[in-house]
N, C-alpha and C positions, 0 to 999 in steps of 0.2 A: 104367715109365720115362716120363718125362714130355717133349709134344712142344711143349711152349711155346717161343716165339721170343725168344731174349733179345739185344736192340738191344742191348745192354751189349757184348757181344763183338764187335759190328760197329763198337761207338766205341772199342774197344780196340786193334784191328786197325788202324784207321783212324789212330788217334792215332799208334801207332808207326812207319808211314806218313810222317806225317808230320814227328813227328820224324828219320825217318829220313833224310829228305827237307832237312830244315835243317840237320842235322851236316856233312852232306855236299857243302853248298854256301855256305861261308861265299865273304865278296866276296876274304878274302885268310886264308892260311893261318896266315900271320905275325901275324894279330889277330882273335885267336878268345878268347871268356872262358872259363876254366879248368871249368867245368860242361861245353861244347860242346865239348871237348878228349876225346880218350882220356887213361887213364893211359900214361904213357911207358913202364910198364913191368907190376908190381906195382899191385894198386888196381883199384880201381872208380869210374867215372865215371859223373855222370846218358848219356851219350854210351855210355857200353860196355853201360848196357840196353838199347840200340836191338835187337840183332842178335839176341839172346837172348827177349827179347820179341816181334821176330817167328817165331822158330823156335815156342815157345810159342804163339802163336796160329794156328800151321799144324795145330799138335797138336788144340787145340779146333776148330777146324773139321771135322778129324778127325773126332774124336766125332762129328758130327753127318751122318756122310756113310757112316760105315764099318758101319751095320745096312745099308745099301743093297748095301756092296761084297757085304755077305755073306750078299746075300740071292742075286742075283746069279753066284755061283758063283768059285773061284776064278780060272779062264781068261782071265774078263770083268773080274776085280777089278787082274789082273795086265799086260791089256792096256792098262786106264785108266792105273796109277800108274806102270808102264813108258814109257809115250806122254807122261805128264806131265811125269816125269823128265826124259827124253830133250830135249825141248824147252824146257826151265826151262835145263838145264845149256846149251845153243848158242843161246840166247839170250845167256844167260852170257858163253860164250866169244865169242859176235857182237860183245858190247859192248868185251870187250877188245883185239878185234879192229881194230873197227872207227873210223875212216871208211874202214881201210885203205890209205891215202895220206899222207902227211906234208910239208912243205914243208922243203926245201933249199936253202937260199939264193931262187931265185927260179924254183923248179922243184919239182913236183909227183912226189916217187919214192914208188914202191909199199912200203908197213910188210911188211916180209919177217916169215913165220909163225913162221921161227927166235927171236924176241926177243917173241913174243905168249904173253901169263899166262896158264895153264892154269885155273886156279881163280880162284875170285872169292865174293862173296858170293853169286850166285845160286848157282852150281855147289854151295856148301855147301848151298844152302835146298833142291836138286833131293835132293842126295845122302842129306840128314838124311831128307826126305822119303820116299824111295824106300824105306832103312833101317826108319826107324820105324813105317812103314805093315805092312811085310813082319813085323815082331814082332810088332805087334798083329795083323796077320792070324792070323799061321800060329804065335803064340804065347800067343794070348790074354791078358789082362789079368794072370791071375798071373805066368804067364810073360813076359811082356813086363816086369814092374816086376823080378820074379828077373834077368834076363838086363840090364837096366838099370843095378840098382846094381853087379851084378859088371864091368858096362864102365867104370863111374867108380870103381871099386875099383882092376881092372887098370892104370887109365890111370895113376892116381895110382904102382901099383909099378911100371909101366916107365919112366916118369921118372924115376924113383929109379934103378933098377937102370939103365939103359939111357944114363942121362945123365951129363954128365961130373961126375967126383965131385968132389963141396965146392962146384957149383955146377948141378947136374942142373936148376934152372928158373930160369935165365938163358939169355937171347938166344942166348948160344953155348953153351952145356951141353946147350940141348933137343933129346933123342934126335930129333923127329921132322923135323929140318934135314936128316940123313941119309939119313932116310926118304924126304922128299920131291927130294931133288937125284939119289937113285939111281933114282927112277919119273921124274922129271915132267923134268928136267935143268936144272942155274944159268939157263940162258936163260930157260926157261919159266915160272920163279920172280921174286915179288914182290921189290924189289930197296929198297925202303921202308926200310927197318931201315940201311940202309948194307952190308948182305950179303943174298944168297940167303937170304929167312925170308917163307916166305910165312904170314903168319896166318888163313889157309883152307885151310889144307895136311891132307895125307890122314892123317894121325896124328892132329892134333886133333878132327876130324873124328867120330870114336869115340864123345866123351863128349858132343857138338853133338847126337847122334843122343838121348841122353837126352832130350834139353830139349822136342824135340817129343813124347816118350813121355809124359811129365811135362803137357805139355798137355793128351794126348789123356785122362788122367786125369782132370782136374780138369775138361773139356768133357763126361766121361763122368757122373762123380757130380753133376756139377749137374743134368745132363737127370733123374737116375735120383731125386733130390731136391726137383727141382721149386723153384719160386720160396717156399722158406720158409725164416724167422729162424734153425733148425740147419742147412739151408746155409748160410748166411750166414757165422755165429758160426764154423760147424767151419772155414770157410777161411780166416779172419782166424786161428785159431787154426795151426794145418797153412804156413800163409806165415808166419806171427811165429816157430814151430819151425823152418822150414828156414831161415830168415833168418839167427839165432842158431847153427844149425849150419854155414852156409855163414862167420861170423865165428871160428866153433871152428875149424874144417878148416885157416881159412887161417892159424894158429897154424905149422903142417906145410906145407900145400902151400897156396900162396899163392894169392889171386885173381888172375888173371890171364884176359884179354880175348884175350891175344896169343896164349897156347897152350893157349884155351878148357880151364883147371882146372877138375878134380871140384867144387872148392870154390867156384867162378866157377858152376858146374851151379848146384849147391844152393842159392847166394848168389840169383842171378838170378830162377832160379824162384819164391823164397820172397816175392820181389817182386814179381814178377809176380801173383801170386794174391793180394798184398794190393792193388796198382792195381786187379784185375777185380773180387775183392772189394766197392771202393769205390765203383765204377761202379754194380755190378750195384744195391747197397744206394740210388744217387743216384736211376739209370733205373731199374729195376725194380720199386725197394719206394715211393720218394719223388716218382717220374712226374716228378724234376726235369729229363727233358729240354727242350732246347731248341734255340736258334741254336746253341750254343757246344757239343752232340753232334752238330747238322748240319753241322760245320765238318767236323768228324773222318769221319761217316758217309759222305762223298762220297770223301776217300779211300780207306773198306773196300769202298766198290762198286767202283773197279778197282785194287784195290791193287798187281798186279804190272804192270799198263800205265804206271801214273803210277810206279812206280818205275823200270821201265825206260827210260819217256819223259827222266825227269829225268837221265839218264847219259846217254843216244843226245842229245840236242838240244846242250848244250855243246861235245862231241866231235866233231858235225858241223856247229856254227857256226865251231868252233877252225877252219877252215880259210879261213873269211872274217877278211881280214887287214886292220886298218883302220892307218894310219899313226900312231905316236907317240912322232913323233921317232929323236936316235941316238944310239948307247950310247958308251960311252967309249973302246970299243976302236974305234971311226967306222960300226959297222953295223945298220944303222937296225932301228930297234923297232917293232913290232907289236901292237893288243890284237886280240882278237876285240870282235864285238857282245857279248858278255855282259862280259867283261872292260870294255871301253868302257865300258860303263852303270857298270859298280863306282867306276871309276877318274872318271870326270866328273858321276855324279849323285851317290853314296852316299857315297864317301870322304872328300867335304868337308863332310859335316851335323855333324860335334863333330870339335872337338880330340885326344879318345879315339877311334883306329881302328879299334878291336875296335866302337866304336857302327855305323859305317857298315858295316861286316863282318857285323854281325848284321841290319842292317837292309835288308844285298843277299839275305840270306839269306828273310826273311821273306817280301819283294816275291816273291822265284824262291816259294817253298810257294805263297805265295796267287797266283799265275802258273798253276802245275798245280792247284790247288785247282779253280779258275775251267777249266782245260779238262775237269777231272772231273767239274764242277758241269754243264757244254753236256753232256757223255756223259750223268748220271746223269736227266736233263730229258726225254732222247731217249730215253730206257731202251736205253743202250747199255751192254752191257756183256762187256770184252775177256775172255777166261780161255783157257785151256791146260789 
């Protein structure tokens, strides 16, 4: 197996990072371009790889960390990715938590726990994590990929079976609404949708756990492959198959972002490994890095701080209240500093307000870029 470092996966990591980073903070929601949009429903968007590609690149890092768990013993393997878990998830729940205060008219009341989201996208990345490590440990590689497709098997028939019939993967058909309102309860639940539907909810969850399995694969045969033209070749080839299979599936059971489908698994993954593919063949074989992989490599050096940073800083600005103006019903309006900035620097650069939406977007990445850039300078570096 081969122990060579490939910078490719650190611009991979980095880049989804950052995209992640810009879907999630347009200047207004209302003027977003149709690529930066999830699908409403059904579909696949450049925006619905984000999530999928970071599970993915949890998998390959994997690989490169998991001859240590297991050299290690299992005790010490279980106490690491338990610890990691545990902290990844209340992190999670911190952010949806927090600044824990709200304003009231002209008064500061405490965000009672009863109305706070259980899940979230960190809680998924803890939980796929925890999952997927736990199979590749204690399953090994064949058994991890056997136990893998039979979960994107199962998921695909309890849908079926489990969902309302004539419309089992629709918003109101999917079995796993039930699921999640009988653990987690309406309150606790994502309210997004116009009902209780959280789209990190613990039923979709199942098939999420593939995607980093799926990683840890393709992080595995590269090392065991080494930097030569049949790895190369084989994973253009291996991503252009499940690409095409993941278009097949959704024939039956549709892509879908919202209630992470089998076929959304397959679809995703098979893109992903042709993006790292690409990379690897740019940086690796072509030595074409440069600025434009430093851009990205400063997000892989802290990528769960600068993503957390980017949720915690709006949330606990929202409570600085700058005046603007009063609403029709006579009760005066409020932006925050970040809103402010949108609203009097960004929103008036074009005609088109999806321009200046995209362009508050950009300033916020390259904002945490530049605090990643001071960390990475310092050789700081945050992890869990």
């Amino acid at each position: 197996m081969s122990n060579a470092r490939y910078y490719s996966l650190d611009v991979f990591r980095g880049a989804t990072v950052a995209l992640m980073i810009l879907v999630n903070n347009p200047g207004s929601w209302n003027a977003i371009y149709t690529p930066l949009e999830h699908a409403p429903w059904h579909g696949c968007t450049l925006t619905d790889l984000v999530f999928p590609f970071f599970l993915f690149a949890v998998g390959n890092a994997l690989a490169f960390v998991m001859p240590r768990f297991e050299q290690a013993g299992t005790a010490a393997f279980l106490k690491k990715v338990i610890r990691r878990t545990v902290l990844i998830f209340a992190i999670g729940l911190f952010l949806n938590w927090m600044p824990f205060v709200k304003w009231d008219g002209d008064m500061l009341v405490g965000k009672p726990w009863h109305n706070v989201r259980i899940l979230g996208v960190l809680q998924r990345i803890s939980l796929c994590y925890f999952l997927g490590s736990c199979l590749i440990y204690f399953f090994k590689t064949r058994g991890a990929f056997v136990i893998s497709v039979t979960l994107l098997l199962l998921y695909w028939f309890l849908c079926w079976w489990l969902g309302t019939p004539g419309s089992p993967y629709s918003l109101n058909g999917f079995f796993g609404t039930s699921f999640d309102l009988a653990i987690l309860g309406e309150s606790h639940m994502y309210h997004g949708e116009g009902i209780a539907f959280d789209p990190e909810g613990l039923a979709s969850t199942l098939p999420a756990i593939t995607q980093v399995v799926f990683g840890y694969f393709v992080g595995q045969y590269i090392q065991q492959k080494g930097k030569t033209y049949e790895m190369l070749s084989n994973l253009y080839v291996a991503g252009a198959m499940l690409l095409l299979a993941g278009y097949w599936w959704d024939m039956n059971f549709p892509l879908n972002k919202k209630i992470w489908t089998s076929s959304f698994v397959i679809h995703t993954t098979g893109m992903a490994m042709l993006c790292l593919a690409t990379l690897i063949y740019l940086i690796e074989f072509k030595q074409a890095q440069g600025k434009w992989s430093r851009v990205f490599d400063v997000f892989g050096k802290n990528p769960l701080f600068i993503f957390v940073l980017s949720g915690f800083l709006p949330r606990l600005l929202g409570l600085i209240r700058i005046p603007a103006g009063i609403a029709p019903d006579g009760k005066p309006l409020y932006n925050s500093p970040f809103s402010w900035f949108y609203e009097h620097v960004c929103k008036n650069i074009s005609a088109d307000p999806r321009n200046g939406s995209l362009l508050y977007a950009i300033i916020l990445v390259t904002f945490y870029w530049f605090i990643g850039y001071v960390l990475d300078k310092k050789k700081i570096y945050i992890k869990v």
